[in-house]
Structure formats: structure tokens, C-alpha cells
C-alpha positions as CSV (number, residue, x, y, z in Angstrom):
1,X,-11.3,87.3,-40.0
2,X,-12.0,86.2,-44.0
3,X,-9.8,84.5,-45.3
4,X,-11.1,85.0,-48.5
5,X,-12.1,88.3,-50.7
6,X,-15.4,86.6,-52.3
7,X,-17.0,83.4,-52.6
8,X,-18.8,82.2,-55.2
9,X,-21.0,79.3,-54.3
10,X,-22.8,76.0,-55.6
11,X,-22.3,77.7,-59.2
12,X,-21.8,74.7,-61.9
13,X,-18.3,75.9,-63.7
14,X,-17.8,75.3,-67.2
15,X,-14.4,74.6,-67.8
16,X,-11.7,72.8,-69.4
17,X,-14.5,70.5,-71.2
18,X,-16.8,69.2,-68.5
19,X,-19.4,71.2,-66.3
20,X,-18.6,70.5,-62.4
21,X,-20.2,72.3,-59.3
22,X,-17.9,74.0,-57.4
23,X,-17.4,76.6,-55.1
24,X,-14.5,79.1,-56.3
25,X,-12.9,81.6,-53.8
26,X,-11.5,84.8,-54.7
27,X,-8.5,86.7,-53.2
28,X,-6.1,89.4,-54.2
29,X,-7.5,89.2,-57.8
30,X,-7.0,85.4,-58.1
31,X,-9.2,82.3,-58.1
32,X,-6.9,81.3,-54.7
33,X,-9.3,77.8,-54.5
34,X,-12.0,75.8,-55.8
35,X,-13.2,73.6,-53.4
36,X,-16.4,70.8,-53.4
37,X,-19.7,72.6,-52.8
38,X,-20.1,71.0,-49.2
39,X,-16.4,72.9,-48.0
40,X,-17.2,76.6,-46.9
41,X,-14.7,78.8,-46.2
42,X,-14.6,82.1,-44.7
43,X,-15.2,85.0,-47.3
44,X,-16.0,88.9,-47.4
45,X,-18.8,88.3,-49.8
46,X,-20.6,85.8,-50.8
47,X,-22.8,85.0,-53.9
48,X,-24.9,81.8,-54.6
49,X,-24.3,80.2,-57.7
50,X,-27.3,77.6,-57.6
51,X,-28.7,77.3,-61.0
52,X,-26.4,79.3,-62.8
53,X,-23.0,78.6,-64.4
54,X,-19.4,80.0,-64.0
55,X,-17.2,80.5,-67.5
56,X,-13.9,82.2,-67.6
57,X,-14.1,85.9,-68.5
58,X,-14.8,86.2,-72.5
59,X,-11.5,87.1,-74.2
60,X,-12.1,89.3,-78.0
61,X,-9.2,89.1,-80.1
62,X,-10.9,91.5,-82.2
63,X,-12.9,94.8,-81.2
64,X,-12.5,98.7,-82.8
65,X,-13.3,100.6,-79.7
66,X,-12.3,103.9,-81.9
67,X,-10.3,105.7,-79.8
68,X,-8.3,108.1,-80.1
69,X,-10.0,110.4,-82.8
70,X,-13.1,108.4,-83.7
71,X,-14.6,109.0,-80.7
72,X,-18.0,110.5,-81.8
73,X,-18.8,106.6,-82.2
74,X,-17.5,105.2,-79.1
75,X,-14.2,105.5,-76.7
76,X,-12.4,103.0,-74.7
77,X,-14.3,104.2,-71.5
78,X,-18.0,103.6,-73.2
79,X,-17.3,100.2,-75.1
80,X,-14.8,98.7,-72.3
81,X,-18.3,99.1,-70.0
82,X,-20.3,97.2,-72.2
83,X,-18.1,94.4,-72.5
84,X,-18.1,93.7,-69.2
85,X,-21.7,93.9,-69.3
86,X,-21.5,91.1,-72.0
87,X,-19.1,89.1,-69.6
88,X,-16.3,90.4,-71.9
89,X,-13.1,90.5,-69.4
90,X,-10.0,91.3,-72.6
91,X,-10.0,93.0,-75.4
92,X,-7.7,93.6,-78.4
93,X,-8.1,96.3,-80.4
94,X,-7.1,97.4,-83.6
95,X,-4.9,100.0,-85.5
96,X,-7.4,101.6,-87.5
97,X,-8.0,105.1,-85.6
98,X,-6.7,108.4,-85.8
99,X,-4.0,109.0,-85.8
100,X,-3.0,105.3,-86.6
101,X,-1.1,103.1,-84.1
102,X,1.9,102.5,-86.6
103,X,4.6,103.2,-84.7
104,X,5.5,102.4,-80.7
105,X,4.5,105.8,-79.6
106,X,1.3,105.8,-80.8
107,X,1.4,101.9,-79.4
108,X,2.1,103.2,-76.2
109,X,-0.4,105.8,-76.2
110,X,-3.4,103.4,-76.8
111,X,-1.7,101.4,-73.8
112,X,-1.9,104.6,-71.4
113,X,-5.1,105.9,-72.3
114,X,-6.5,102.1,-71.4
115,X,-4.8,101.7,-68.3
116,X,-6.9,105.4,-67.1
117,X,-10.1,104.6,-68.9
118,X,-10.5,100.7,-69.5
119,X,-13.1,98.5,-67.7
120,X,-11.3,95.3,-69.4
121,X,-8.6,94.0,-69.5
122,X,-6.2,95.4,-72.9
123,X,-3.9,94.8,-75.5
124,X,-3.3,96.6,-78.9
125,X,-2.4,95.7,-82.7
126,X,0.8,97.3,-84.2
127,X,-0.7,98.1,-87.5
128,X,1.0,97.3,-90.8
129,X,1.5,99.6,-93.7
130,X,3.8,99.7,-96.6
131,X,6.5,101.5,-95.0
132,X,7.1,100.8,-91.3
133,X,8.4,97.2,-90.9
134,X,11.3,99.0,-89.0
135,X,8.9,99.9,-86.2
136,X,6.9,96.5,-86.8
137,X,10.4,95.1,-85.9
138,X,10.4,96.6,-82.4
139,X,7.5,95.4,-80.9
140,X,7.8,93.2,-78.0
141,X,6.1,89.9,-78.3
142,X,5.8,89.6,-74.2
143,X,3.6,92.8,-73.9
144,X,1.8,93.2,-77.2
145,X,-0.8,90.6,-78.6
146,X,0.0,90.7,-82.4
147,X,0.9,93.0,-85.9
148,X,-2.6,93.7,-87.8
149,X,-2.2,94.0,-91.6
150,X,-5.2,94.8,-93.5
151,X,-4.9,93.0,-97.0
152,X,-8.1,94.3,-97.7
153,X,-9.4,98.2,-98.2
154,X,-9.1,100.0,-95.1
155,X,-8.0,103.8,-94.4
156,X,-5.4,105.5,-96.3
157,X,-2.0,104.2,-96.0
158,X,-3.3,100.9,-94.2
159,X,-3.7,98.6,-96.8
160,X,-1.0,96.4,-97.8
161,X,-1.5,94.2,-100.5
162,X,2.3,94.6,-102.6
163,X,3.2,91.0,-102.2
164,X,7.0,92.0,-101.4
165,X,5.7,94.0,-98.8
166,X,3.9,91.7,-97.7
167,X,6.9,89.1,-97.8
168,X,9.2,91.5,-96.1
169,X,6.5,91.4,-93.2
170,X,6.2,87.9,-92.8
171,X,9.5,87.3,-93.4
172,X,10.6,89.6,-90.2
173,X,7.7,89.9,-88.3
174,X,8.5,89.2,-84.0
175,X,5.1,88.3,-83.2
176,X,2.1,86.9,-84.2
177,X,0.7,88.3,-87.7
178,X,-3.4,88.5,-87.6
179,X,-4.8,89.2,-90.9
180,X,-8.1,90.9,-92.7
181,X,-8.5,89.1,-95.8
182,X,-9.8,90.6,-98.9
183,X,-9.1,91.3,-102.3
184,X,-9.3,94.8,-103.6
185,X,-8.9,94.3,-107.1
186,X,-12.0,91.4,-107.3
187,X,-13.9,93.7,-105.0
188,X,-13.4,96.9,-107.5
189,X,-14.2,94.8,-110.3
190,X,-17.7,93.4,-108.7
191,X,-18.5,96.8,-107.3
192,X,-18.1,98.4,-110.8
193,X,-20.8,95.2,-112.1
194,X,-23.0,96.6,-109.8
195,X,-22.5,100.2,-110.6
196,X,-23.3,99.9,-113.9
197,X,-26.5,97.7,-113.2
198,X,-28.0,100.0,-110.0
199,X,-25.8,103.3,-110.0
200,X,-25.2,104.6,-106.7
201,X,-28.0,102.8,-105.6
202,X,-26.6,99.3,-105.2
203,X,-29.1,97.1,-102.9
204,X,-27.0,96.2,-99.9
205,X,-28.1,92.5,-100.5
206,X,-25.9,92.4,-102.8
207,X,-22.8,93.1,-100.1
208,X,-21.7,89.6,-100.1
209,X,-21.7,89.4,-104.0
210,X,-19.2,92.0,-104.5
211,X,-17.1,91.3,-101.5
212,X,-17.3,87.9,-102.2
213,X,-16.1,84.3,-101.4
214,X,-13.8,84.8,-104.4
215,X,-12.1,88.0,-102.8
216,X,-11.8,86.5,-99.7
217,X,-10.1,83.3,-100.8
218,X,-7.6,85.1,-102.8
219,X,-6.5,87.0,-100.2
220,X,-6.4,84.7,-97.5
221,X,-4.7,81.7,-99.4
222,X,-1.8,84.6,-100.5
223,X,-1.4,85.1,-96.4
224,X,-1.4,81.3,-96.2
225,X,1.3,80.6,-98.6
226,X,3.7,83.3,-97.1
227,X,3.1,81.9,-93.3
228,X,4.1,78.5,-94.4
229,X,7.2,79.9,-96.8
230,X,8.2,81.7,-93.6
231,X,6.9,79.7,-91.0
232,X,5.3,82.6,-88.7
233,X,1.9,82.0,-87.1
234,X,-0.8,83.3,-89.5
235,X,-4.5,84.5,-87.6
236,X,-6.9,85.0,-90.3
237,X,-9.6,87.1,-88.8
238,X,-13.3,86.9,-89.4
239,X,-13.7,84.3,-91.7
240,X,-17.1,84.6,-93.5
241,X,-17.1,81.8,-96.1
242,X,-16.9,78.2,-96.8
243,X,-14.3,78.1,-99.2
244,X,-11.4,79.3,-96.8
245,X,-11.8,76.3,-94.8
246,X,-9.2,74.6,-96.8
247,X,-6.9,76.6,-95.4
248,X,-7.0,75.3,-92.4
249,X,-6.2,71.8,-90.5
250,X,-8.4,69.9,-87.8
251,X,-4.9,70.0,-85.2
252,X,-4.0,70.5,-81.5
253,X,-4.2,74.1,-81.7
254,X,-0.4,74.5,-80.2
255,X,0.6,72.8,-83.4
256,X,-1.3,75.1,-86.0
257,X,1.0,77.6,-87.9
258,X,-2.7,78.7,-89.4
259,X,-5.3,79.6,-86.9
260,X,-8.5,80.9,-87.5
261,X,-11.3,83.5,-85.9
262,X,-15.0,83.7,-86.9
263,X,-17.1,86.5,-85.6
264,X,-20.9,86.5,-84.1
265,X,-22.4,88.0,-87.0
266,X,-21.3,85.7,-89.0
267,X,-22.6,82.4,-87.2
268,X,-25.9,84.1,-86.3
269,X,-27.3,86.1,-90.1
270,X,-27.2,85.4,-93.3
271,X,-27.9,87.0,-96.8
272,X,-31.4,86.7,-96.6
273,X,-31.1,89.2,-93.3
274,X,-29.9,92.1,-95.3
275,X,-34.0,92.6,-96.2
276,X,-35.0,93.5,-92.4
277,X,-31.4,95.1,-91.3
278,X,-30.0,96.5,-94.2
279,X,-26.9,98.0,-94.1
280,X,-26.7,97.5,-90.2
281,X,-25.7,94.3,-90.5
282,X,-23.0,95.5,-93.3
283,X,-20.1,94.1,-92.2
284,X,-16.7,93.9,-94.1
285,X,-16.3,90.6,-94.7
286,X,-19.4,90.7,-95.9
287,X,-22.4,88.1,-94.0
288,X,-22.7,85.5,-97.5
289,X,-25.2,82.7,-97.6
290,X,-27.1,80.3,-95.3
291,X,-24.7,77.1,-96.3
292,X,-21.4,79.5,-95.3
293,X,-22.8,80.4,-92.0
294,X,-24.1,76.6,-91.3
295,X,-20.3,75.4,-92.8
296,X,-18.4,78.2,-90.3
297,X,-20.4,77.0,-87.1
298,X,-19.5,73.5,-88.1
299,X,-15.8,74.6,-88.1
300,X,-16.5,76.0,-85.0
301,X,-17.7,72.6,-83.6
302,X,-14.9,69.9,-85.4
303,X,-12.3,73.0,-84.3
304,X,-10.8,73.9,-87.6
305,X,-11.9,77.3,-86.2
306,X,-9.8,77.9,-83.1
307,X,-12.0,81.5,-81.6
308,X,-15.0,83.2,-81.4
309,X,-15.1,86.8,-81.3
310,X,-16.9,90.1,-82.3
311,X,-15.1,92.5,-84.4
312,X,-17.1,94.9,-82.5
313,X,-16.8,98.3,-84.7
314,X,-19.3,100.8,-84.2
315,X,-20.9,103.7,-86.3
316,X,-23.5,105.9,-85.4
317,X,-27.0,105.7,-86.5
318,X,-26.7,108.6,-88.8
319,X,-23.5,106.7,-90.5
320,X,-25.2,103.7,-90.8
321,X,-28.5,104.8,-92.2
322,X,-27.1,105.6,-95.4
323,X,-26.9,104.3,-98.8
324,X,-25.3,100.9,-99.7
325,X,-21.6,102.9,-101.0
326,X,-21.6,105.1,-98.4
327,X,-22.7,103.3,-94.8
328,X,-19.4,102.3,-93.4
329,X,-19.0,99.0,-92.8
330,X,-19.0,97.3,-89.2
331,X,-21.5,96.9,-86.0
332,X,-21.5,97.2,-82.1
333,X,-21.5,93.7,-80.6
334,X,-19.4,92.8,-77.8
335,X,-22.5,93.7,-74.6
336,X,-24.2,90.6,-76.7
337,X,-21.5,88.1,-77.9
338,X,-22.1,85.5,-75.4
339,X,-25.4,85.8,-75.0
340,X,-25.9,85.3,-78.9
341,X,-23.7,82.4,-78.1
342,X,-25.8,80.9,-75.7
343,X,-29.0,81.4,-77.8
344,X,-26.9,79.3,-80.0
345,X,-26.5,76.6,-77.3
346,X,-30.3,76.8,-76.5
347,X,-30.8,76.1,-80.1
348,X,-28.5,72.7,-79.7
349,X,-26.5,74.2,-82.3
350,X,-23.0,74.4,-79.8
351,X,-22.9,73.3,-76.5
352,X,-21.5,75.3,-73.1
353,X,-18.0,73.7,-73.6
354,X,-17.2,74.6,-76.1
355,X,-18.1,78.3,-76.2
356,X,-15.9,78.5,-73.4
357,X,-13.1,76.6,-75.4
358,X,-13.4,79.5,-78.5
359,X,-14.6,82.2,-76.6
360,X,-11.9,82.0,-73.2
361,X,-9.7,79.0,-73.5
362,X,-8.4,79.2,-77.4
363,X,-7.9,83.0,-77.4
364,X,-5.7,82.9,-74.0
365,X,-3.9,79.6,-75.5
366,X,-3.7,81.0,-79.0
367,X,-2.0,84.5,-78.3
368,X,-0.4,82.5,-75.3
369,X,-1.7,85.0,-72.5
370,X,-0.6,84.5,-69.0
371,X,-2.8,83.6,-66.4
372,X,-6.3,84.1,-68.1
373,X,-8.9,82.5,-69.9
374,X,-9.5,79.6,-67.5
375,X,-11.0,78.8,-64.2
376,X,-7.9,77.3,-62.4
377,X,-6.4,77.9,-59.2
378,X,-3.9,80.9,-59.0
379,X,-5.2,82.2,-62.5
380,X,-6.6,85.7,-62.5
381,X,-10.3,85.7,-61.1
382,X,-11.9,87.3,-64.5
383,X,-14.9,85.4,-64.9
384,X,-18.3,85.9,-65.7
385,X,-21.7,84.4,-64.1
386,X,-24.8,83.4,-66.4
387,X,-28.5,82.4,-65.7
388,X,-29.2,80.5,-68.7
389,X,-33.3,81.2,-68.0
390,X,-33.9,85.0,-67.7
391,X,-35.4,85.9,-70.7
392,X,-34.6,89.7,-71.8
393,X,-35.1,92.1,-74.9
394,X,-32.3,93.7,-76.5
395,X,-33.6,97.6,-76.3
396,X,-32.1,100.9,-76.6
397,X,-32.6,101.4,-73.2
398,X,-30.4,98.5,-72.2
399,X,-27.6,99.0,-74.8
400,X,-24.2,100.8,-73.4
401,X,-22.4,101.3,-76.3
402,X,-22.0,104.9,-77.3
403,X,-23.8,104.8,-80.6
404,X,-26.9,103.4,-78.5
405,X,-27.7,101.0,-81.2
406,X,-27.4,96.8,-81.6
407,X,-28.2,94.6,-85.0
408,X,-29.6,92.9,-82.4
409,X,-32.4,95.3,-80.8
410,X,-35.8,93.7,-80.7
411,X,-34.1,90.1,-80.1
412,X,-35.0,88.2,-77.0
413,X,-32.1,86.6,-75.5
414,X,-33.1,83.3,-73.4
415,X,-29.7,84.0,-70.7
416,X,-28.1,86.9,-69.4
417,X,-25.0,88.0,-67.7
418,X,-25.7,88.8,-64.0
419,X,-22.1,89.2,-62.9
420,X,-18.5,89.8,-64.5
421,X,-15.1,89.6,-62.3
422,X,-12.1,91.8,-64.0
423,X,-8.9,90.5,-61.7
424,X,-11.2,89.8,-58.7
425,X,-13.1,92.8,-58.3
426,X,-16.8,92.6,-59.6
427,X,-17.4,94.7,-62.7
428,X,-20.5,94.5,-63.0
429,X,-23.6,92.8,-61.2
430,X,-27.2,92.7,-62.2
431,X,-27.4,95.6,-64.8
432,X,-24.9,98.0,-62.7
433,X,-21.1,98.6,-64.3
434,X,-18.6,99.4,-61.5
435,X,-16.9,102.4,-62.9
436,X,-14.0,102.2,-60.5
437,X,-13.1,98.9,-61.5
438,X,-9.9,99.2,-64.5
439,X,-8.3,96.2,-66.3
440,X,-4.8,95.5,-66.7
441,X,-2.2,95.3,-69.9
442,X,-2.5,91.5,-71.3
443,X,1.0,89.5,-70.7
444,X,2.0,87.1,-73.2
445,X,3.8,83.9,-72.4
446,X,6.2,84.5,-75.6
């Protein structure tokens, strides 16, 4: 009789700092024991690790998988898929669809439609506008991962940038505040530079100009100053420049009252990209210089920067391919996060441990999620396998997400994901997504 649901053998686990072979059983959704590599236990099936390496599932505190009513450029069902494929276990999504999630019911609604369609694990922002602290008030901190307020243009009634608002939020806010920092009135005044130099037709290398380091600080030093006035826990999201690093403090990260994200796209191009992408690598914050991507992945590395994520958000091709004012802003990227990562780590830029620290342990420790984001014994089994020496290109033939499009398509990657565990069952193995695998609602430890 096994004792055991899977096995997963001689695999060299990355974890909690130091890189150990291992074997790591599986049973009713948990890692139920990690044992030397010489002890073999009974076990339904078996996989051999040797040569490749074990990390805890990937957790994203950031992704836009656009439903409901965006869905023309992806769905939870599509992009949920492709994260798995990308060794992406949670997500957390934002408020920003249609209809918005501002109040609990339309909270709740995200929550159901996940639970039918999701191959990840799930949680979901409360938005904040100017006008619903009283349901912002509600939200429970032990089932919901955080309140988004976008300080910087977003759709319709979704930005909030009235500094008593603003104060009235922080002020009464139940959970975790996580914040998109920019600042309108800067951005309008550079855009209107440009207008009057180009027209309409603005070159989008001069994105990171008008939403610039200067917008950005402003915005994120005012969220700053009202997290320490009120002591809440501040999340700045996608930092993109230099100069917000004085924000934050080199600290255990369960004493920060600041923490700190930085997405892919933002460690991997730079300005000088926006010649062979264009506006597909138009991103809001905007991708700046060379010496702000080479200062972020050094936060990364002395952890002023607690998490690595995606802000996956995409578009179609038709939206994209548009001129600089009217190509939304935002990309697909959560099928290639980690293995843009790794690329990273073959360039001696980062090294395995610490990927795992912002990209599984610091997320689950930072939003305080039960159970995940680690390989320990009676933790849930999400985990992801990598062989850091199959070479791949990054084709449209290969890409899951809806809009069938990557910034990163003709890229060769060095590793790939060859299998992702979502609560013990496999996900996805060797280019195949289990579609009767579903995640579960995220539980915080609040």
C-alpha cells in the first residue's frame, strides 16, 4: 500500500537560504516529509529530481488577469494556466476590471468565479476610490490579501489622489494598503511638453520622461509619510526608479512598516529597449534608464526590495500596436517570470536563493499567508521543478496567455519549468496544463 501520494526524488531544493538534496513526499496536498536522498519511502508516483532543483511554488502579489468584463484580453481560466506553466502557484489580482471590485459583492464575485475557473491558487484587491471607505472598512484581513489604491491615472472613479481621502484611508484601513505610485499632475504637465513638441505622435521612448522619476517619487513619498503618520503597512508596487529607494530601510522584513515590490520588466529592459519593442514593453510605471534598472536589482540583492513579481496585465496585439497616447499600458508576463529570473541567475546577476526569498518566501511572509511559500514539512505541496539547462525559445506557439503574445518572444531562456504542484496535485508537467487541477482562496495569518 503507498504510503505516500508522490515522491519527488534526489531533486536539490532551494530553500530557506541554502540548496540541499532531498527527497520530498507528498500526501493529501502537503509536503507530509522531506527525508535524506538515501531513505525511500513508499509512494504512488514517483519523479526523479537528479539534476534539477525544487523551489516553492512562485507567489505574484501583483497580476490583472481581466476578468470579469475585460475578457477579450484574457480570463482567469487562460492566464491562471499560464502561471502554472511559469511555476506560478498564487496570484493576486487587482481591482481594475469591469465592473470594479469596490465593494464586497463584487469582492466575493472575483472569489467564486476563481474557485470554478482558477488553476492557482487566489486572492483579490478591495479597490479604493474616493467614496467607499465604508466598504474598504469591511474587509476581512484573514481572507483577503490587501486594499489597492491607485494614486496614479487609472479608470474612471479609481484614482485617488485628494490627500484627505487618502488620509481617511490610511487612517482606517483593516488590512494591508498596496499602492500604485504616480503623479498625475507632473505626468499631465510632461505629456503636454511632449504634445507640443511631437503632436499625437509622441515617440514611446520618451515613456519614461513623462511618467517620470519625478512623478513617481512624489507620489510614493506622499503614501510614505501617511503610513508612518498612521502607522499602517504601506506596499509600494512596481517600483521603477532609483530615487524611491530612500523610502525604504535595509530591515528584517517583519519589522518594515514600508515594504516594497519590483516587477520583471523592470529588472530585465531599459530605455534603450523601447527602439526594438516599442510600445510592448509600455508599462505604467514606465521602464527608465539603465542605472535605475542596475540600482532596483541591487535593492533586490541588499533586500531593501522585499518581492519580485509581474504585474502581468495584458492587451491584445491590435491594442498594443498603436500609437504612443493610445496603446494601453501593461504586458503578459507571469508563463516567463521565473524563467527571466533564472536567466538573471545564469548571468551571476542574483543567485537561486534568493529568487526564492522574493519570489516565494517574502510574498508568503509579507502578506502573512498560511502555509505557503516554503518547502517545509506540513506546508502545502505548491512547488515548482526547474532544469536550469534546457534551452527554449519564447514563440507564439508556446505562449498560453489569451492575447498570444510575450515582450519576450524571440528570447532564448537557458531553464525551463518542467513541473508545477498546486496543493499536491501536479498542474502541469513537461508542456501539458492539467485542467482539472483548481487552486484554493489564499488564508492570511492576520
Amino acid at each position: 500500500m503507498d504510503v505516500f501520494d508522490c515522491l519527488i526524488k534526489n531533486i536539490s531544493a532551494v530553500n530557506e537560504n541554502s540548496i540541499a538534496n532531498c527527497n520530498v513526499y507528498i500526501k493529501d496536498g502537503l509536503i507530509s516529509t522531506i527525508t535524506p536522498v538515501n531513505v525511500i519511502l513508499n509512494a504512488g508516483k514517483i519523479i526523479d529530481g537528479t539534476g534539477r532543483f525544487l523551489l516553492p511554488g512562485v507567489i505574484d502579489d501583483q497580476v490583472h488577469f481581466r476578468e470579469p468584463g475585460l475578457t477579450h484580453k484574457g480570463e482567469i481560466f487562460t492566464e491562471s494556466r499560464a502561471a502554472v506553466a511559469g511555476g506560478v502557484t498564487s496570484f493576486m489580482e487587482m481591482p481594475n476590471t469591469n465592473p470594479q471590485t469596490t465593494t464586497q459583492e463584487e469582492l466575493e464575485l472575483k472569489f467564486r468565479l476563481a474557485s470554478e475557473k482558477s488553476a492557482a491558487n487566489f486572492s483579490f484587491y478591495i479597490g479604493a476610490t474616493n467614496s467607499n471607505l465604508d466598504e474598504l472598512v469591511k474587509t476581512d484581513p484573514k481572507s483577503v490579501c490587501g486594499i489597492k489604491i491607485f494614486m496614479g491615472s487609472s479608470t474612471g472613479n479609481m484614482l485617488v489622489n485628494d490627500k484627505k481621502i487618502l488620509s481617511d484611508i490610511f487612517k482606517n484601513a483593516p488590512l494591508l494598503i498596496a499602492t500604485h505610485c504616480e503623479d498625475d499632475s507632473i505626468i499631465k504637465q510632461n505629456s503636454d511638453h511632449y504634445r507640443n513638441i511631437y503632436g499625437e505622435d509622441v515617440p514611446v521612448k520618451f515613456h519614461g520622461e513623462i511618467r517620470s522619476a519625478e512623478a513617481c517619487f512624489a507620489s510614493s513619498s506622499l503614501a510614505a509619510e501617511l503610513a508612518v503618520k498612521y502607522n499602517k503597512h504601506l506596499h509600494i508596487l512596481h517600483l521603477s526608479t532609483e530615487k524611491e529607494l530612500v523610502l525604504l530601510e535595509k530591515k528584517p522584513l517583519n519589522e518594515k512598516l514600508i515594504t516594497a515590490e519590483v516587477c520583471v520588466h523592470h529588472l530585465w529592459f531599459d530605455d534603450r529597449d523601447y527602439e526594438k519593442r516599442g510600445t510592448f514593453i509600455k508599462w505604467n510605471p514606465a521602464i527608465k534608464k539603465e542605472s535605475d534598472r542596475d540600482a532596483l536589482l541591487n535593492a533586490v540583492n541588499n533586500n531593501l526590495i522585499d518581492v519580485i513579481a509581474t504585474d502581468h496585465a495584458p492587451h491584445t496585439k491590435e491594442e498594443k500596436n498603436q500609437t504612443y497616447f493610445k496603446a494601453p499600458s501593461g504586458g503578459p508576463l507571469i508563463q516567463h517570470s521565473l524563467v527571466a529570473m533564472l536567466e538573471l541567475y545564469h548571468q551571476g546577476k542574483i543567485s537561486l536563493e534568493q529568487i526564492a526569498n522574493k519570489m516565494c518566501h517574502s510574498p508568503a511572509d509579507l502578506f502573512r499567508i498560511e502555509k505557503r511559500g516554503y518547502i517545509r514539512e506540513g506546508y502545502f505541496a505548491d512547488l515548482v521543478i526547474i532544469d536550469l539547462n534546457d534551452p527554449w525559445m519564447v514563440s507564439e506557439g508556446n505562449i498560453l496567455y489569451k492575447c498570444k503574445w510575450s515582450p519576450f518572444e524571440g528570447d532564448i531562456f537557458r531553464s525551463k519549468v518542467t513541473h508545477t504542484f498546486v496543493n499536491g496535485e501536479l498542474a502541469y508537467e513537461n508542456g501539458v496544463v492539467n485542467d482539472s487541477v483548481r487552486g484554493k482562496r489564499l488564508l492570511f495569518n492576520r
